[in-house]
C-alpha positions, 0 to 999 in steps of 0.5 A: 500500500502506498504511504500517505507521504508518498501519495503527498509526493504524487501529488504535487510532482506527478503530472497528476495534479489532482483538481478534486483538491479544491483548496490546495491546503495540505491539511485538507490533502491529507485528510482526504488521502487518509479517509479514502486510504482508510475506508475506500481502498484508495490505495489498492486500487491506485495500483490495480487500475491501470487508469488515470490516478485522479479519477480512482480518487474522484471514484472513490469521493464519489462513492463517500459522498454518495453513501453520506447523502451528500451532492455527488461531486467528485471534488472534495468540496466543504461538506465532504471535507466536515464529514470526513472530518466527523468521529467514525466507525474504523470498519471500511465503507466498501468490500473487501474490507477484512480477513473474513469478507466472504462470510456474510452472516453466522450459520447458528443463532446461538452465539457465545461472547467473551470481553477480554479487558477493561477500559479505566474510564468505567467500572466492570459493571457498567461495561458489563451492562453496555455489552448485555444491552447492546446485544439484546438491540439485535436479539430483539429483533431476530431469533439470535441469542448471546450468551456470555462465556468465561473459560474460553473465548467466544464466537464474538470477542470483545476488547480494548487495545492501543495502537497497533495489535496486529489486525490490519486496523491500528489505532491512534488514540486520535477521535476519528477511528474509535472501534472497529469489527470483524465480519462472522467467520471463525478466528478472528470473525466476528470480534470487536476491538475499542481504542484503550485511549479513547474516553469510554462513558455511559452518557453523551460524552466522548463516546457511548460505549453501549451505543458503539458497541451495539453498531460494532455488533451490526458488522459482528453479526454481517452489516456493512455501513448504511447510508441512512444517517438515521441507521445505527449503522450509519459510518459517523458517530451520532449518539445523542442520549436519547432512548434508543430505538433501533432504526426500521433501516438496520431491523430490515437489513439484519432480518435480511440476514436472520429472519424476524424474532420468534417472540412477537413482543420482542420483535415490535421493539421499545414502545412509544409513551405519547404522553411523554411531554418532551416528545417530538415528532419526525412528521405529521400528516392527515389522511381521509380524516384522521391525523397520523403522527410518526416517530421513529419506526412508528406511527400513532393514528388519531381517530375521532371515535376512538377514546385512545390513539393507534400506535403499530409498526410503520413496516407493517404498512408500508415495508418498503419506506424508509425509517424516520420520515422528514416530513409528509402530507396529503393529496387528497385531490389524488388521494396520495400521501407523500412521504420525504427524506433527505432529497427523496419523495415517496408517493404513496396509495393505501399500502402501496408505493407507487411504481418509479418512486422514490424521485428526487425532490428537484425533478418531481416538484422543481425545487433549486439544487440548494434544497437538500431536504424538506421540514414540513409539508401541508397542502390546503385542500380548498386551493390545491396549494401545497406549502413547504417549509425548509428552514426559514422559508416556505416554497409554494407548489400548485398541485393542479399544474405540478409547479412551483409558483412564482416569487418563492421562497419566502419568509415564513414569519411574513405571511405566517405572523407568529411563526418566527421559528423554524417548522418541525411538523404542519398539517391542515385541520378544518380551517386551521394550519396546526405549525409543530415546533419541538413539542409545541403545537400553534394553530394557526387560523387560516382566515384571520391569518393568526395564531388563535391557540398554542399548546402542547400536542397532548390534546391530540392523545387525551393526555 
């Protein structure tokens, strides 16, 4: 493999001058050079394509860039350099990426495990408990079961080291490789390893260790890195000490592999308490009447008849969407709900997908390039008009011609007095917009244009 000097080298005497490199810093030459050595094989395939060198790199930019959900340039532009720059899983984004890539999952459901040592920063108990939970993420929702050994090692052996310990994946004690794992396979297959030097903590700090654990195991158990950024699987580090609930994502992926859990009770996770006063949501929408709410991989339906809200499994209706909704609305002209995330837009009709989605954003409803998601989204059914929230600013969209109305973007807080925030959730009841910001409900009148009532959202579930 080359060294990362000599690739510098290559660099800047070789008659490849490399314009990805937008900036010409050596700092962020080096940081891209690294990431891609690292994670995408870079420098292996420098030597096995017999191609011109700057487009492996601009291959493999691409590659990163599309499993992050970034615009797929090529180019190592701010928002690729910030996300390399991110705390991260030391497990590659692409195959091959260990001894044991040929062995994509266990061929038994009962798995022993083993941890070998300690990290200082903890008591035995609390890395004990880390562990105990983090394997019951994945055995919640498969047929696996871990038990743990103490006289031998176990198919799955876990362990803090320092620097190099011989397995191809040194640590540096630096943030930006903390933990890695082996795919299943005999020997080696299936361990994971921890930084010793890192900071190890059962709370928001430096790095969860039930949290790393539990997405460590994912690649233990046979996932690669997904691109959902909500996924525990995602690449980067993105704790945020919330309860934990596993994304639809990752129990899609590890069923793939293993099949669903025999226990039914297991197999629908953590349940959902929506009377908890610091509960947001990820979308709202209304459909034929009733208001639907979704969180996480759930969804709570508010019917007027009934003394308690649904709640049910979002796979269990639509089992192709993807988990943690941005936003979604209905059309009722077309009797449609549509559902975003990231720069996507699914259409969907009772349980089905509509055939040719998902579709980007920028094509189906002409939003500018710059739009890379979508808060919330409500359209008024007495006009065909359907309104969209991104930050600050709200486009305008005609449902009746399929295009964006002229002089949009505007600000939210002009036409919507009151609104002087940005809008996490909206949906249209009777004559009201009814605007969600964290846990706050505003209605706003639509034909007095004013905020008439704000409150929590606990009226919806008879809290």
């Amino acid at each position: 493999m080359h060294s990362l000097s000599l690739l510098l080298l290559l660099w800047g005497t070789s008659s490849y001058s490399f314009p990805v490199i937008q900036d010409g810093l050596q700092k962020n030459v080096k940081t891209v050079w690294k990431y891609l050595e690292n994670y995408y094989n870079l420098g292996k395939d420098m030597q096995a394509k017999n191609v011109n060198s700057k487009e492996v790199m601009a291959e493999k930019l691409r590659q990163m860039q599309q499993l992050f959900g970034l615009k797929v340039t090529g180019n190592s532009d701010p928002e690729t350099l910030n996300a390399m720059r991110k705390p991260r899983c030391g497990v590659p984004d692409v195959a091959p990426y260990a001894i044991t890539h040929n062995n994509p999952r266990w061929s038994k459901t009962h798995l022993t495990y083993s941890i070998l040592n300690y990290t200082p920063y903890l008591p035995r108990a609390v890395v004990e408990d880390a562990i105990e939970r983090a394997f019951r993420v994945w055995s919640d929702v498969t047929p696996l079961t871990f038990e743990r050994v103490f006289e031998k090692e176990g198919d799955i052996v876990l362990s803090f080291h320092r620097g190099d310990h011989s397995d191809l994946y040194p640590f540096d004690g630096s943030k930006d490789h903390f933990a890695h794992a082996f795919l299943p396979a005999p020997g080696m297959g299936g361990d994971v390893h921890y930084d010793l030097d890192q900071k190890w903590t059962d709370n928001s700090e430096n790095f969860n260790l039930f949290y790393v654990t539990a997405h460590e195991l994912g690649h233990s158990l046979g996932l690669s890195h997904s691109n959902d950024e909500e996924a525990l699987m995602y690449p980067s580090y993105t704790w945020s000490n919330k309860d934990f609930v596993l994304n639809q994502d990752d129990i899609n992926r590890i069923q793939a592999l293993y099949g669903p859990s025999t226990n039914p009770i297991q197999s629908t996770g953590a349940s959902l308490d929506v009377c908890n006063s610091g509960l947001t949501f990820d979308a709202i929408t209304t459909y034929r009447g009733e208001v639907i709410f979704f969180k996480d991989r759930f969804y709570i339906r508010v019917i007027s008849f009934l003394p308690e809200p649904m709640i049910n499994m979002i796979d269990l209706i639509w089992p192709t969407l993807p988990g943690k909704f941005d936003a979604a609305y209905e059309s009722s002209m077309v009797d449609e709900l549509r559902f975003f995330k990231g720069s996507k837009v699914w259409a969907v009709q009772e349980q089905n997908v509509l055939e040719g989605f998902p579709m980007d954003i920028h094509s189906y409803f002409g939003f500018p390039s710059n739009v890379t998601h979508i808060d919330a989204a409500v359209c008024e059914e007495e006009t065909g008009k359907t309104y969209f929230f991104v930050d600050h600013m709200y486009w305008r969209y005609d449902e009746n011609t399929r295009s964006m109305d002229p002089g949009y973007p505007r600000l939210i807080a002009e036409d919507f007095p009151g609104i002087n925030h940005k809008v996490d959730d909206v949906f249209q009841k009777e004559d009201y917009f009814y605007f969600f910001y964290q846990s706050i409900q505003h209605r706003f009148n639509l034909q007095t244009r004013r905020i008439d009532d704000s409150g929590d959202f606990s009226t919806w579930f008879n809290c």
